[in-house]
C-alpha positions, 0 to 999 in steps of 0.5 A: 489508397491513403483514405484506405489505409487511414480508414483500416488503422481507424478499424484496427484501433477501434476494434482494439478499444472495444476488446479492451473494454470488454475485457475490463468490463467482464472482470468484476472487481479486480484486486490485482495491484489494488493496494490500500490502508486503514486505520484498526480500531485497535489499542497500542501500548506505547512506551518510551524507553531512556537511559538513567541521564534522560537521554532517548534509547534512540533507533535501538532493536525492541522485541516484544515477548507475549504471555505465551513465549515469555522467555523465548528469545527466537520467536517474539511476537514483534521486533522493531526499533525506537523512534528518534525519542526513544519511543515504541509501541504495540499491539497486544492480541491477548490478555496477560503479562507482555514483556518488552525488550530495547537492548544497545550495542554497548551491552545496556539493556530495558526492560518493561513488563506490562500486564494487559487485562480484559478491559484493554480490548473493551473500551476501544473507541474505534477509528473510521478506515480510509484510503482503501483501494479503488472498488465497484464504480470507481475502479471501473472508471479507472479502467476505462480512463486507463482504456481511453488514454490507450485509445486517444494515444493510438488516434494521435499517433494515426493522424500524425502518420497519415499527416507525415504520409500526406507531405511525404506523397503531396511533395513527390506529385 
């Protein structure tokens, strides 16, 4: 009877693997919680912003303005902080006057203004991406490892139980 039973869960566990693996192999390329970065062949304009003593505009709001909403407060085109050095960078999309902003708490204000021309976006000098997500061969290994960890837990989970169910029956004869 336990040969039975063990060969029924050994089924049911097998059944269960290859629905699985059916299911992830009719996906296609999944892009579910793919996540992944890359590196634009883009140029920023970094500046550094510093106070009239030399000391850094450290981790202070920055607002960028472009040459289409030069003065309107609500809608820049970026907002962030400095960096520890007083340091803060974009990326501008358009040719023209940008403005850019850090303000302190305690009223003091810079202000930078930066005329991008035609030429910022031709000599570029791209950089190669990386670390994307997983896609065609590599993702589907990563299913199937995820489908035979699932696999190999189940297996030793039944090998344990019929091994408790032995001593348990073996000790009562």
């Amino acid at each position: 009877m336990r040969a039975v039973r063990g060969r029924s869960v050994f089924r049911a566990a097998l059944a269960v693997f290859v629905i699985v693996s059916a299911a992830c192999a009719g996906r296609g390329t999944a892009h579910a919680h793919g996540v992944g970065y890359r590196i634009p062949g883009m140029r920023a304009v970094p500046l550094e912003f510093y106070y009239s003593t030399g000391e850094a505009m450290a981790y202070l709001e920055a607002r960028v303005f472009s040459p289409s909403s030069p003065s309107d407060p609500k809608n820049s085109f970026q907002s962030g902080r400095t960096d520890e050095f007083g340091r803060y960078s974009f990326i501008p999309d358009t040719t023209g006057k940008w403005r850019v902003t850090v303000n302190d708490p305690e009223g003091h204000r810079a202000e930078a203004s930066i005329e991008v021309g035609d030429d910022f976006f031709t000599d570029t000098g791209g950089v190669a991406a990386s670390g994307g997500s997983p896609r065609g061969a590599e993702l589907i290994l990563r299913a199937l490892l995820g489908v035979s960890v699932i696999f190999n837990i189940a297996a030793f989970l039944m090998l344990r139980s019929s091994k408790i169910s032995e001593k348990i029956g073996g000790a009562g004869v």
